[in-house]
Backbone of each chain as ProteinMPNN parsed JSONL, in Angstrom:
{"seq_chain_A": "XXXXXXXXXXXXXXXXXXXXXXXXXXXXXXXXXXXXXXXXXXXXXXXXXXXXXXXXXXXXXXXXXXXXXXXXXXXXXXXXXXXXXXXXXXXXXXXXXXXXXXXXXX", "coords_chain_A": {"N_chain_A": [[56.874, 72.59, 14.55], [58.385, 69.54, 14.092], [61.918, 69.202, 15.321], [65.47, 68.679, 14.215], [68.214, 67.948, 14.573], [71.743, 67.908, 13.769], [75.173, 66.482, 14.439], [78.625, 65.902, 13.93], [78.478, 68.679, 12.035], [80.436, 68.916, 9.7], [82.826, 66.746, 8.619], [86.126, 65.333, 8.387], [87.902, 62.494, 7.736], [90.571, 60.331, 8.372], [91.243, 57.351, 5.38], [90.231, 54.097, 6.499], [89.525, 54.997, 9.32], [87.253, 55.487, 12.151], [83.713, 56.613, 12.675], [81.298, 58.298, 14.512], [78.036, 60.304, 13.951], [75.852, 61.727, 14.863], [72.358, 62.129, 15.704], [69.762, 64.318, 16.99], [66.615, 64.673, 17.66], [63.224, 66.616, 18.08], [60.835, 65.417, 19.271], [58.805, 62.936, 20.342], [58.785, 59.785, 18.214], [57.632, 58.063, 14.783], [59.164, 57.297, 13.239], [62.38, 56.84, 11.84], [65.24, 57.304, 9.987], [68.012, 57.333, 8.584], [70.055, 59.17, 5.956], [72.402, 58.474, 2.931], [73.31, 60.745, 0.915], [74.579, 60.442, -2.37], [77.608, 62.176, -4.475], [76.19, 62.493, -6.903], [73.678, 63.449, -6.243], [71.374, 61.437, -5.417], [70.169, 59.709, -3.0], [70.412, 57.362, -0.718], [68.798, 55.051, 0.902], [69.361, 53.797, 4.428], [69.302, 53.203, 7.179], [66.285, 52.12, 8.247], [65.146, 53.174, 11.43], [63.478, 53.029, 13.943], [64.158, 53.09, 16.42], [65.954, 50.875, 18.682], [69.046, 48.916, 17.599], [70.505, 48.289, 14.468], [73.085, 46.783, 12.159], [74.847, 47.066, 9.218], [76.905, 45.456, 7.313], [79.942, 47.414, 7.742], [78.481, 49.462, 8.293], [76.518, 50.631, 11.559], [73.501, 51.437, 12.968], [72.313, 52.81, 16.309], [69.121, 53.667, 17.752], [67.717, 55.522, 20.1], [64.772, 55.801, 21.555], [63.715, 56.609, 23.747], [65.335, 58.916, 25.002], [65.281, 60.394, 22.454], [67.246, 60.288, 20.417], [70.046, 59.318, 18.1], [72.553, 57.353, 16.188], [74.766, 56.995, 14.24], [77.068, 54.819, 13.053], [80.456, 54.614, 11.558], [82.297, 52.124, 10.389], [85.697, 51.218, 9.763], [86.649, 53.5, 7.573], [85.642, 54.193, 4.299], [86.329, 56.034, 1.259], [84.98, 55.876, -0.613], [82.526, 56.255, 0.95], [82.18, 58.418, 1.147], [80.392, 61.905, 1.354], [76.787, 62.827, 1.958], [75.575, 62.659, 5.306], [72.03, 61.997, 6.186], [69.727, 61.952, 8.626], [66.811, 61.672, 9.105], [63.194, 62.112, 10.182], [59.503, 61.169, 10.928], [57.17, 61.122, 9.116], [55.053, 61.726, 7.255], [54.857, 64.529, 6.992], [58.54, 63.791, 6.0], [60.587, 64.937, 7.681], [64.004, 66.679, 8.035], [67.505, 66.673, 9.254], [70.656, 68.72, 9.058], [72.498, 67.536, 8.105], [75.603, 65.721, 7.922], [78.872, 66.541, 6.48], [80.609, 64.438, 5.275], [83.95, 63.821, 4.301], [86.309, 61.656, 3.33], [89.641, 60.719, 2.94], [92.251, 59.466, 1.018]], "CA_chain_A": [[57.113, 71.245, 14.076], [59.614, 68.626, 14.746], [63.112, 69.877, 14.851], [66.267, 67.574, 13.928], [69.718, 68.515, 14.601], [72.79, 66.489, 13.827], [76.501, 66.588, 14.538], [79.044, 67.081, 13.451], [78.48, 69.064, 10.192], [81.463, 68.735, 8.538], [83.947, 65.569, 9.258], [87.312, 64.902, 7.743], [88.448, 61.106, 7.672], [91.514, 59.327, 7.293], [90.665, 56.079, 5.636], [90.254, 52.953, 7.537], [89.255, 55.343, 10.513], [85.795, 55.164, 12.659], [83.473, 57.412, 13.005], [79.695, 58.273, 14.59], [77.564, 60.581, 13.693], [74.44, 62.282, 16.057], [70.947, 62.475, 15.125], [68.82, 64.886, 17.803], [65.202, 65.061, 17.803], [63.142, 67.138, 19.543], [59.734, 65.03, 19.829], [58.954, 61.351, 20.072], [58.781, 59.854, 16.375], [57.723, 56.41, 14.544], [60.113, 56.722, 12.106], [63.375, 57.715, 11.671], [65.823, 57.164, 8.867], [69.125, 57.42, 8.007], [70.505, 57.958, 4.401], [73.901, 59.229, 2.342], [73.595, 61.335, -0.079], [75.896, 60.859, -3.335], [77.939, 63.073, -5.11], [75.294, 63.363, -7.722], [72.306, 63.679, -4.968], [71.374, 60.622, -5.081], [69.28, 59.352, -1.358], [70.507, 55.858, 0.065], [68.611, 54.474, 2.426], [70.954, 52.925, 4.895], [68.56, 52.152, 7.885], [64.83, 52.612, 8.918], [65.996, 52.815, 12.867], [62.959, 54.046, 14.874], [64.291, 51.886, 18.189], [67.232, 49.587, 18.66], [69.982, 48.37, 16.822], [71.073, 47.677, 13.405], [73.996, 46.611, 11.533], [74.695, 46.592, 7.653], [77.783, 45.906, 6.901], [80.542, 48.505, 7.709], [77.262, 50.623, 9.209], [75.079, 50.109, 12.026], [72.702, 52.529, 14.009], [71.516, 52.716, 17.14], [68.348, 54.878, 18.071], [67.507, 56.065, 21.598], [63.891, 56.616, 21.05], [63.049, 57.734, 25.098], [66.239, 60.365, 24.952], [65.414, 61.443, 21.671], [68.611, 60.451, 19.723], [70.04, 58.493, 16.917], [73.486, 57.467, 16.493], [75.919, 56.235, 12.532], [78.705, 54.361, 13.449], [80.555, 54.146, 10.308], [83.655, 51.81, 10.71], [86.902, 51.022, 8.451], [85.956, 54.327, 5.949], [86.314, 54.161, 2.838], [86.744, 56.929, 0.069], [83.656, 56.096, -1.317], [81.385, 56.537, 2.04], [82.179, 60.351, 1.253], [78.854, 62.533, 1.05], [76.685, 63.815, 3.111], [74.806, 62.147, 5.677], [71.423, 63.007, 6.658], [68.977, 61.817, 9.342], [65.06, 62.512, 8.794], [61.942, 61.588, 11.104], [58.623, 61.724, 10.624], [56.785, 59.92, 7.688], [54.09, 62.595, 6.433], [56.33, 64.361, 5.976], [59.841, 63.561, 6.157], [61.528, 66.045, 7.919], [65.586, 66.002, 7.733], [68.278, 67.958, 9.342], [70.827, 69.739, 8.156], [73.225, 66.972, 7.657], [76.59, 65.666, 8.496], [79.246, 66.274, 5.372], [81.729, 63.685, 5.486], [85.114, 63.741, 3.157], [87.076, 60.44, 3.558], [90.588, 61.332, 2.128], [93.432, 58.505, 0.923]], "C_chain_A": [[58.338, 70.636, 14.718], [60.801, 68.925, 14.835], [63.807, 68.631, 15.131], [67.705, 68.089, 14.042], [70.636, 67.662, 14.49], [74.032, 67.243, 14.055], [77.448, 65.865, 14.542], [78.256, 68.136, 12.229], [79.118, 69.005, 9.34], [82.409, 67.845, 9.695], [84.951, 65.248, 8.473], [88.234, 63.721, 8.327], [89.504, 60.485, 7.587], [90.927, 57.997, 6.921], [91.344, 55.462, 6.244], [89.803, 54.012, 9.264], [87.617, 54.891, 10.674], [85.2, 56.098, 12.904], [81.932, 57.686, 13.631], [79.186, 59.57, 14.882], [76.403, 60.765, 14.591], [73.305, 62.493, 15.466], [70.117, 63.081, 16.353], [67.566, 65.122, 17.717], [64.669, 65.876, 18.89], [61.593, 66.697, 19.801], [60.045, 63.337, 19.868], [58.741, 60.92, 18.063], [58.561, 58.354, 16.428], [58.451, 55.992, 13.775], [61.419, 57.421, 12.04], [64.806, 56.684, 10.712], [67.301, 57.826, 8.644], [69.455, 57.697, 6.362], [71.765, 58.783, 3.875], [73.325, 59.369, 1.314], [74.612, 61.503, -1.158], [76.529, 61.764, -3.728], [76.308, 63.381, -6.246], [73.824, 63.332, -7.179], [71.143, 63.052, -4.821], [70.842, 60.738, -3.643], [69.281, 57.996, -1.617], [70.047, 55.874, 1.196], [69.776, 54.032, 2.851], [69.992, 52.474, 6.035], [66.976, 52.919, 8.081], [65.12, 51.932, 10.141], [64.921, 53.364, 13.853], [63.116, 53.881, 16.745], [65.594, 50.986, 17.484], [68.418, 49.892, 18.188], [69.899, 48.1, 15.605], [72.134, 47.713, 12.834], [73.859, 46.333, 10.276], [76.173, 46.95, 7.164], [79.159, 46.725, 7.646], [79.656, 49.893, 8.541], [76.82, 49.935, 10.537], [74.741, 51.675, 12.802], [72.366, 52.254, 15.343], [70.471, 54.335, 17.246], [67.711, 54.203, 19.772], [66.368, 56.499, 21.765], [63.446, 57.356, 22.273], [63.911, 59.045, 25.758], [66.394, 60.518, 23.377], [67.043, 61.529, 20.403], [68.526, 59.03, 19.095], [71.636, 58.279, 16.446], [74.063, 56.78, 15.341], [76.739, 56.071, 13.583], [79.197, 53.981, 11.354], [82.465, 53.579, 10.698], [84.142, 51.279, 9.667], [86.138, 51.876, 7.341], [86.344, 53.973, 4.692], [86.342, 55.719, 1.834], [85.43, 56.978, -0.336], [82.341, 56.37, -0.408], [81.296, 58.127, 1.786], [80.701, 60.996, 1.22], [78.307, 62.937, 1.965], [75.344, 62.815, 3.894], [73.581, 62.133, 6.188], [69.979, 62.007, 7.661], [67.344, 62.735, 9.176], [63.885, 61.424, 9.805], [60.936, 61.877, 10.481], [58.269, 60.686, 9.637], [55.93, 61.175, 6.624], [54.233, 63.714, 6.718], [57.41, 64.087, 6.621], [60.474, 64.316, 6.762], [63.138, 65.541, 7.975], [66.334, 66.973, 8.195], [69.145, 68.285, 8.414], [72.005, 68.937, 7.54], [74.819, 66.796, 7.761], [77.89, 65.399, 7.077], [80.682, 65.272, 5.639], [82.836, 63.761, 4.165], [86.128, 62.206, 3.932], [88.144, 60.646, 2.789], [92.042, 59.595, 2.177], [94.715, 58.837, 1.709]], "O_chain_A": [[59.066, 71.096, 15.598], [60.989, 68.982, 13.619], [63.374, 67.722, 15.839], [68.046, 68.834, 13.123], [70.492, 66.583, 15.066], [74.058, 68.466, 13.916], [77.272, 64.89, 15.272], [77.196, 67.723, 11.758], [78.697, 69.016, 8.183], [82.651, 68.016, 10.89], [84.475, 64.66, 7.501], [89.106, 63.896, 9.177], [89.566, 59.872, 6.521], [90.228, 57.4, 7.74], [92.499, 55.669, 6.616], [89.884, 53.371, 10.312], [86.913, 54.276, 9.873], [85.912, 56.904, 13.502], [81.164, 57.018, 12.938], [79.637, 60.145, 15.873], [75.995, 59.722, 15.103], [73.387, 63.232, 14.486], [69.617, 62.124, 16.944], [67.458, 66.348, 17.692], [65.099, 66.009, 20.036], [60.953, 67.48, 20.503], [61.057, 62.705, 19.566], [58.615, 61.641, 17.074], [58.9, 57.558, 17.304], [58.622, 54.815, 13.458], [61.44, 58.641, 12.206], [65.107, 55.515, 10.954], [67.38, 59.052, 8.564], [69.243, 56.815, 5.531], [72.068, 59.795, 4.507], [72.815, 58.439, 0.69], [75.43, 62.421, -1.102], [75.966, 62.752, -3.257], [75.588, 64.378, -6.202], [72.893, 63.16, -7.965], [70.116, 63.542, -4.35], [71.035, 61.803, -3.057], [68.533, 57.415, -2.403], [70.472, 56.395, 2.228], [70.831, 53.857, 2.243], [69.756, 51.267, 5.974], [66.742, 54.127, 8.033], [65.312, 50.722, 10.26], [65.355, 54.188, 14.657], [62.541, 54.298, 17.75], [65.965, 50.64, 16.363], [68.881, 51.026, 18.307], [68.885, 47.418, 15.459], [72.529, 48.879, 12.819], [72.994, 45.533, 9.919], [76.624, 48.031, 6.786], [79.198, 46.059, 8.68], [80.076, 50.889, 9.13], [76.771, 48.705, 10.571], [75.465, 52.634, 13.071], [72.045, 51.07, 15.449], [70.774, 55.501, 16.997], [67.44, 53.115, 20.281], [66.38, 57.665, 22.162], [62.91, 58.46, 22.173], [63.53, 59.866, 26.593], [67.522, 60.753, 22.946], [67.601, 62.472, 19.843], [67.738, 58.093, 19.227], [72.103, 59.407, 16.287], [73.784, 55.588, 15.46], [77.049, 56.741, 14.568], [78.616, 53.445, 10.411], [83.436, 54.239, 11.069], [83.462, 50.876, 8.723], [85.349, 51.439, 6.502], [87.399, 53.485, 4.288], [86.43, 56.575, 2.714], [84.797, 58.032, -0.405], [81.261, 56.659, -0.923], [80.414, 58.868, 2.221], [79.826, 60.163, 0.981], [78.936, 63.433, 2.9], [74.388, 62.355, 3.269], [73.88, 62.372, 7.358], [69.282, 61.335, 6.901], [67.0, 63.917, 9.153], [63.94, 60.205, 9.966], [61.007, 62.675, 9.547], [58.892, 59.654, 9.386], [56.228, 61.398, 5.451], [53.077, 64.136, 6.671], [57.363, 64.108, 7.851], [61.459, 64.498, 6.046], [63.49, 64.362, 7.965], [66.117, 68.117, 7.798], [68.871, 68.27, 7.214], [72.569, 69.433, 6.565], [75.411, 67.873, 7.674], [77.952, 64.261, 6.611], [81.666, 65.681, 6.256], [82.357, 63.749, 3.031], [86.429, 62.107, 5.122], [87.773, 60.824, 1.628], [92.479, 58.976, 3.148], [95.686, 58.082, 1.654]]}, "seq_chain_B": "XXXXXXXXXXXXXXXXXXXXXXXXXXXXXXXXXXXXXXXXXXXXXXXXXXXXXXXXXXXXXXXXXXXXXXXXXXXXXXXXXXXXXXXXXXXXXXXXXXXXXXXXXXXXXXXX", "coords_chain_B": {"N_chain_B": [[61.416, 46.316, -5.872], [59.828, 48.948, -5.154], [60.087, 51.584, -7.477], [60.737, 55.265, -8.197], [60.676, 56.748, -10.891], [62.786, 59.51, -11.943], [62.41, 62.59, -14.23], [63.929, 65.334, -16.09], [66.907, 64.293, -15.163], [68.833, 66.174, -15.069], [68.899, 69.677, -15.704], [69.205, 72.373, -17.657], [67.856, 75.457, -18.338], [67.269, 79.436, -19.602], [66.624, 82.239, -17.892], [63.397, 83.331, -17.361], [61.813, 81.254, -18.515], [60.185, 78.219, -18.547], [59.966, 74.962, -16.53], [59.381, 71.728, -16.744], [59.032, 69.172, -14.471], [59.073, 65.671, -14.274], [57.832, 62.794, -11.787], [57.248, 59.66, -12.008], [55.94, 56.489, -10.302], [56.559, 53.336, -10.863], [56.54, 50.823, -10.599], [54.18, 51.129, -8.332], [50.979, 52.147, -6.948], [51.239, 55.762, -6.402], [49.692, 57.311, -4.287], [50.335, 59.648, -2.61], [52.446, 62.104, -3.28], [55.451, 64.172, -2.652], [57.199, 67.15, -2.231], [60.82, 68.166, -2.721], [63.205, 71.086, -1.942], [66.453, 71.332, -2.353], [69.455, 73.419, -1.307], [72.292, 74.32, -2.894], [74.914, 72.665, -0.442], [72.894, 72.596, 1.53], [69.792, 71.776, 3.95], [67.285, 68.802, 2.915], [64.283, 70.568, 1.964], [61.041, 70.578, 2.236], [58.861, 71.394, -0.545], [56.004, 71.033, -1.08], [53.305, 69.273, -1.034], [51.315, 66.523, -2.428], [48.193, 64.997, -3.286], [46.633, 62.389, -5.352], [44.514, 63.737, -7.368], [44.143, 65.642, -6.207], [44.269, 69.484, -4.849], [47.509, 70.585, -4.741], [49.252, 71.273, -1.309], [50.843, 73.554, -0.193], [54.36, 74.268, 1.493], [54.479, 77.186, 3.845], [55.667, 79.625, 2.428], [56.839, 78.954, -0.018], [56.032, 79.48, -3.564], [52.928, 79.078, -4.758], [52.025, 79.874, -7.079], [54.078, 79.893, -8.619], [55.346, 77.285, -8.468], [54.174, 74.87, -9.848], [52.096, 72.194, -9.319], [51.039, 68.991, -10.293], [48.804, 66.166, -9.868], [47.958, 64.344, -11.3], [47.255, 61.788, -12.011], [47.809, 58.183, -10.498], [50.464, 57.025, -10.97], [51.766, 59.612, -11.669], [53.346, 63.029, -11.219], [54.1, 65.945, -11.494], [56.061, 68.817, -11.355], [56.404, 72.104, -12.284], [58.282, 74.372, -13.092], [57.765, 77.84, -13.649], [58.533, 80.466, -15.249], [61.499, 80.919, -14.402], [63.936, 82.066, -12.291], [67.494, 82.866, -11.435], [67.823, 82.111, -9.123], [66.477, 79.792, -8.763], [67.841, 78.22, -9.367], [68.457, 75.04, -8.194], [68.207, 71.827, -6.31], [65.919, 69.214, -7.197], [63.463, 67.215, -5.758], [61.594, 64.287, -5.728], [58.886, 62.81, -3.622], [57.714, 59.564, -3.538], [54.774, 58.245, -2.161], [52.865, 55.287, -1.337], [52.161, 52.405, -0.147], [54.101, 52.337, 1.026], [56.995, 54.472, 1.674], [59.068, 56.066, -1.296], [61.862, 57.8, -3.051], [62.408, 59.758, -6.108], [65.39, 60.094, -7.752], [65.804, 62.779, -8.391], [66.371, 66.304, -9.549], [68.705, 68.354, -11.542], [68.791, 71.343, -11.383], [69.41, 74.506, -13.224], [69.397, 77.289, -13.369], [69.757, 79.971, -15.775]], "CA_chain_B": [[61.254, 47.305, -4.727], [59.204, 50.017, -5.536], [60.645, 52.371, -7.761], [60.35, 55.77, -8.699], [61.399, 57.208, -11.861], [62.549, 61.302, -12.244], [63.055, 62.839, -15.297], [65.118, 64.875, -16.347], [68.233, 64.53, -13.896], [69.776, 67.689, -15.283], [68.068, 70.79, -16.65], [69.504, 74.055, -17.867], [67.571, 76.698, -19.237], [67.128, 80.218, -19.331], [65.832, 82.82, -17.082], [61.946, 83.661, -17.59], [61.532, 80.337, -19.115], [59.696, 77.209, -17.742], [60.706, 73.512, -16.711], [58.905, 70.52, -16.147], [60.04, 67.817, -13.879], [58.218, 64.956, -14.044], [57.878, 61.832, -11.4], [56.524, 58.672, -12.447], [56.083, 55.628, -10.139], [56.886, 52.294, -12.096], [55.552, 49.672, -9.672], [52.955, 51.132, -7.661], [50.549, 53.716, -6.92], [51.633, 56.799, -5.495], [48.79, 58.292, -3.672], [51.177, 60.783, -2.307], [53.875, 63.257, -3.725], [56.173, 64.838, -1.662], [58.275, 67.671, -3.798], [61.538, 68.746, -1.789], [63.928, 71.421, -2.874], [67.636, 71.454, -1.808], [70.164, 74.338, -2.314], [73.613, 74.283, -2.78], [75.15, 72.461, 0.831], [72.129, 72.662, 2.359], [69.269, 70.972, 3.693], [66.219, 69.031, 1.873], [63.672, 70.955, 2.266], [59.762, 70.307, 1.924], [58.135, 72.622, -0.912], [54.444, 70.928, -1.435], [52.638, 68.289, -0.6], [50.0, 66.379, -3.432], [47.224, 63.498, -2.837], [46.335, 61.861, -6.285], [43.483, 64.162, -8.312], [43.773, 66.923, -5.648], [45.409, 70.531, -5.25], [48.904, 70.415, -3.757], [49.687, 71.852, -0.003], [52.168, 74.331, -0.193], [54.884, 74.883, 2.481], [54.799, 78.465, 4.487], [57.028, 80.823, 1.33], [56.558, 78.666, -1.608], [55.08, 80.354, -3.63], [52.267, 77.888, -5.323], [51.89, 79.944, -9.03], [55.613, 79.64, -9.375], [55.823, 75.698, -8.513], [52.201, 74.214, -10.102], [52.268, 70.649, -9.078], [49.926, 68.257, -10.971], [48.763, 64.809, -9.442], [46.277, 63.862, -11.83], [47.329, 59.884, -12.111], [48.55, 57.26, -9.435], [51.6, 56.935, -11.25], [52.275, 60.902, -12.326], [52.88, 63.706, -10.774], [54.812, 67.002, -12.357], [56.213, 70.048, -10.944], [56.656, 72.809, -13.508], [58.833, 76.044, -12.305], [57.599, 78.725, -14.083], [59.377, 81.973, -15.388], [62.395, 80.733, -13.588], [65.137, 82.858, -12.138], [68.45, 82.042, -11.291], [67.594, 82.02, -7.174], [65.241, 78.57, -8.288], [68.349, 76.944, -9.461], [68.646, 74.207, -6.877], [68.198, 70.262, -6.493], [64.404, 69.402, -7.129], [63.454, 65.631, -5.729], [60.499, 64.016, -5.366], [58.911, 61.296, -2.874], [56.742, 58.983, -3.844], [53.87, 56.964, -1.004], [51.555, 54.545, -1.648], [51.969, 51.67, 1.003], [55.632, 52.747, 1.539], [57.723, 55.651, 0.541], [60.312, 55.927, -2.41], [62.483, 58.969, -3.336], [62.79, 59.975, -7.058], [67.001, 60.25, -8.386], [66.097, 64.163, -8.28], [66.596, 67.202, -10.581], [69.659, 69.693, -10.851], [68.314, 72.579, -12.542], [70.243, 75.387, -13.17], [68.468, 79.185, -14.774], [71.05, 81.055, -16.457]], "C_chain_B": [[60.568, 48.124, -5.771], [60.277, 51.217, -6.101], [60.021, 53.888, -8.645], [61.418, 56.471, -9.436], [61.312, 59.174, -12.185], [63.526, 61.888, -13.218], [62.454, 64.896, -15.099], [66.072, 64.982, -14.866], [69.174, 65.576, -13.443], [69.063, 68.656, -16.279], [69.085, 71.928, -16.549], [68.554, 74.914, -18.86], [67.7, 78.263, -18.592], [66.307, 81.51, -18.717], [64.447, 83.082, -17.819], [61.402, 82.519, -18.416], [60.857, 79.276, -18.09], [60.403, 76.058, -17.9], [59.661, 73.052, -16.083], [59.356, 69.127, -15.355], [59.275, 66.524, -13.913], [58.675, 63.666, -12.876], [56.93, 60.975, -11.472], [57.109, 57.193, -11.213], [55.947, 54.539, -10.64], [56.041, 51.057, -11.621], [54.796, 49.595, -8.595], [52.498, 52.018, -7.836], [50.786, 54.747, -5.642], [50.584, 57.737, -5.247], [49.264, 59.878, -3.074], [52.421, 61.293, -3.165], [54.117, 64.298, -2.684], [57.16, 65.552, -2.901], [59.426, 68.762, -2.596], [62.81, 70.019, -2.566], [64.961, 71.694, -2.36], [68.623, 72.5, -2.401], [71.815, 73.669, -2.024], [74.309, 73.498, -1.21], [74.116, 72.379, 1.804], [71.055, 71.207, 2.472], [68.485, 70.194, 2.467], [65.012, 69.633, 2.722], [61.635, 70.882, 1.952], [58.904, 71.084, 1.305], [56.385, 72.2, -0.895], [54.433, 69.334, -1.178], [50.934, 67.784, -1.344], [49.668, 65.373, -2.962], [47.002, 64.063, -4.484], [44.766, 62.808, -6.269], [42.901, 65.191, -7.054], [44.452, 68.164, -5.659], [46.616, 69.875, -4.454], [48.697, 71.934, -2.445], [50.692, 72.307, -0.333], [52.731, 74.659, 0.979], [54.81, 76.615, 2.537], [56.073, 79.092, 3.287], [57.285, 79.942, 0.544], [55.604, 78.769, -2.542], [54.201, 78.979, -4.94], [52.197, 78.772, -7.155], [53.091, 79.718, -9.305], [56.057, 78.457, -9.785], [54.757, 75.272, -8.943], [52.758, 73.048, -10.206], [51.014, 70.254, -9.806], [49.917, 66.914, -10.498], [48.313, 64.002, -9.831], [46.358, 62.452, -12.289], [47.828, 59.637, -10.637], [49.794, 57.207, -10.002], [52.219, 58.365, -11.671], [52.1, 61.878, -11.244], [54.291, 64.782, -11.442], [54.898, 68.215, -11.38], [57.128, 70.785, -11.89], [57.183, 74.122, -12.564], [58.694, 77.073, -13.279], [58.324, 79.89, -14.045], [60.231, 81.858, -14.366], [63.569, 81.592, -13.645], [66.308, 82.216, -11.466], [68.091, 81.528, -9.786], [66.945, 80.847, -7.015], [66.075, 77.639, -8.765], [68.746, 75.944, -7.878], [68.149, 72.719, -7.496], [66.865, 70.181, -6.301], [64.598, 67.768, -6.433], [61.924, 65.558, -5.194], [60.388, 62.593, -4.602], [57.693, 60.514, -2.774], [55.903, 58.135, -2.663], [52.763, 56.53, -1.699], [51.678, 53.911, 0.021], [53.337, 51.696, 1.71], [56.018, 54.165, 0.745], [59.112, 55.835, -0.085], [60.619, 57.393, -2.365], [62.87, 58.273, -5.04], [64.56, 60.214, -6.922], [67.004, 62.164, -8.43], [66.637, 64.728, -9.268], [67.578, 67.782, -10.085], [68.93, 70.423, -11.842], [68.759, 73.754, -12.283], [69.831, 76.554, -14.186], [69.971, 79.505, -14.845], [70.697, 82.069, -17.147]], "O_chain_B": [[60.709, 48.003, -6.988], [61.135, 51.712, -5.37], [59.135, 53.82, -9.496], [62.551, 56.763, -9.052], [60.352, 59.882, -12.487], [64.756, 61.849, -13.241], [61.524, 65.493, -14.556], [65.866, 65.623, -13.835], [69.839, 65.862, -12.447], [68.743, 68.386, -17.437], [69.656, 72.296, -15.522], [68.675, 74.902, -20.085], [68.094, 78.457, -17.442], [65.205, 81.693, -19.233], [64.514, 83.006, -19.046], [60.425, 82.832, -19.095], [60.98, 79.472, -16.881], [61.19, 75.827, -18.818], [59.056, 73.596, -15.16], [60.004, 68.209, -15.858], [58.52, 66.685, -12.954], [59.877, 63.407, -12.931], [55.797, 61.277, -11.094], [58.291, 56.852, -11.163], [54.818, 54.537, -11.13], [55.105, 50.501, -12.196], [54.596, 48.58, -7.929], [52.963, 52.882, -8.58], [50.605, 54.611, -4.432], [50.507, 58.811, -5.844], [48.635, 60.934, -3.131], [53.263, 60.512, -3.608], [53.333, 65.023, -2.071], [57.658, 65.064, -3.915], [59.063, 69.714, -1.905], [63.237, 69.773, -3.693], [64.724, 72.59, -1.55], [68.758, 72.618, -3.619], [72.257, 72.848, -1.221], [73.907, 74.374, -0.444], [74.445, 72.085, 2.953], [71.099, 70.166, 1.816], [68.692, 70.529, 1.301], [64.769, 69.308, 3.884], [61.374, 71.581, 0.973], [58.07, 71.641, 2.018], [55.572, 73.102, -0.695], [55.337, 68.499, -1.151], [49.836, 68.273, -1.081], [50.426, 64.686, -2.277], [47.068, 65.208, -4.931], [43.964, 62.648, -5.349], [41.723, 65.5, -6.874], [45.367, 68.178, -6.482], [46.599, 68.88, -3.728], [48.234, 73.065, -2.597], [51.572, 71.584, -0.802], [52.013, 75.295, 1.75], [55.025, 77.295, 1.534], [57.276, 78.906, 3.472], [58.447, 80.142, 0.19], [54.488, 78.26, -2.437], [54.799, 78.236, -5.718], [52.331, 78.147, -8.207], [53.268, 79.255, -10.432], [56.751, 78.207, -10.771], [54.009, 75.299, -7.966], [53.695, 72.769, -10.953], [50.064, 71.026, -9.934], [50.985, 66.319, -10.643], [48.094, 62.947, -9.235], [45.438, 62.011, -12.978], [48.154, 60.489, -9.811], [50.541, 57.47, -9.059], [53.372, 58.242, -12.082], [51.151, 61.846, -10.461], [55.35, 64.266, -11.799], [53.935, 68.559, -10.695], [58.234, 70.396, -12.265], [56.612, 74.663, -11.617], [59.75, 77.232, -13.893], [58.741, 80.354, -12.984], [59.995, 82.528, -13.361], [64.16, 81.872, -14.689], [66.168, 81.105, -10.953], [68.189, 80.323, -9.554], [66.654, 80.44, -5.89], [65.718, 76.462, -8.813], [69.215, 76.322, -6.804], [67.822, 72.459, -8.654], [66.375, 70.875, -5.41], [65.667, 67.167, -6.541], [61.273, 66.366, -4.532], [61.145, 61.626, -4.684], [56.771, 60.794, -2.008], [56.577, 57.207, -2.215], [51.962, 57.133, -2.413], [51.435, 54.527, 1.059], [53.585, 51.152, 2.786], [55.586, 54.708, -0.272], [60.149, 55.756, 0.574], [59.87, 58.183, -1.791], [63.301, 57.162, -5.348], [64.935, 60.55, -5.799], [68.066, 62.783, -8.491], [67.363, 64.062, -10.007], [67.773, 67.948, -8.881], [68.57, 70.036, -12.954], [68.582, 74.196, -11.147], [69.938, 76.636, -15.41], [70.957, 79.304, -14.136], [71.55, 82.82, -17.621]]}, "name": "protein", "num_of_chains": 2, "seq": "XXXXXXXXXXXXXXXXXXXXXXXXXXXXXXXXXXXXXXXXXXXXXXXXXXXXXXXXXXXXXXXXXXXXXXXXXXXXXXXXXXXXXXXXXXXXXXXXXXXXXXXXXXXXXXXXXXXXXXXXXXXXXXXXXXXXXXXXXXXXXXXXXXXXXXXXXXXXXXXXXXXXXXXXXXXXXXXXXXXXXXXXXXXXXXXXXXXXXXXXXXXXXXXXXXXXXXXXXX"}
């Protein structure tokens, strides 16, 4: 099956810093998804990115769909972006790697 | 937006005992259930796979008498962990498709 790799895995923040986040695939895909995970495990969307650009905010993505990659920018952090971020492809089913844990510290 | 509702959010019971999780979609029908189970730091992971008023697909080492999924409405679908040991505490979540797909708020459930 599809494999998904991201990096970092673990990220430590000062706030107001910038940071981006890797999403690796290892086939082509029609979907691919972004989302943060809360403290209480909680799943925010944040983008459906299978191509292009988007911005939301404080976020945007780009995805790379003919090299296979996927790219968080997360700028001015905050404290509350903390959690864990996780990239998933696929639709039927979802697959998801293993996730990028972010701590944003005052 | 399409929402789906998962009860309860937090379970504790005790070993050799059962739990029911239920997910209910509120404003559509969920032809599909997706039932994922996350441990501690880790990924989510994909245990079964239900279509509305059929069996559930079980992933490769889940074991299907332990997890019995039920699909038997458009809006219902239940996964019951039977004679649970501590090794099945983990984060349950479910994902609802009809013409899009939702994620349930997810279970912690914790054997003791």
């Amino acid at each position: 099956g599809i494999q998904v790799e991201q990096s970092p895995p673990d990220l430590i923040l000062q706030e107001g810093a910038n940071s981006t986040l890797r999403c690796n695939f290892s086939d082509s895909v029609n979907n691919l998804q972004w989302f943060h995970q809360n403290p209480w495990g909680q799943l925010i969307n944040l983008f459906y990115i299978p191509s292009g650009t988007k911005q939301n905010g404080r976020l945007s993505a780009t995805t790379v769909a003919t090299e296979r990659y996927s790219l968080l920018y997360i700028s001015s952090s905050q404290t509350t972006d903390s959690g864990v971020y996780f990239c998933a492809v696929g639709n039927t089913p979802l697959v998801f790697g293993k996730g990028t844990r972010l701590s944003v510290i005052a | 937006g399409a929402v789906v509702s998962q009860h309860p959010s937090w379970v504790i019971c005790k070993s050799g005992t059962s739990v029911k999780i239920e997910c209910r979609s509120l404003d559509f029908q969920a032809t599909t259930m997706f039932w994922y189970r996350q441990f501690p730091k880790q990924s989510l992971m994909l245990m079964a796979t239900s279509n509305e008023g059929s069996k559930a697909t079980y992933e490769q080492g889940v074991e299907k008498d332990k997890f019995l999924i039920n699909h038997a409405s458009l809006t219902l679908s239940t996964l019951t962990v039977t004679s649970a040991h501590p090794e099945d505490s983990s984060f349950y979540i479910c994902r609802a498709g009809g013409d899009g797909y939702t994620f349930g708020s997810g279970t912690r459930l914790t054997v003791v």
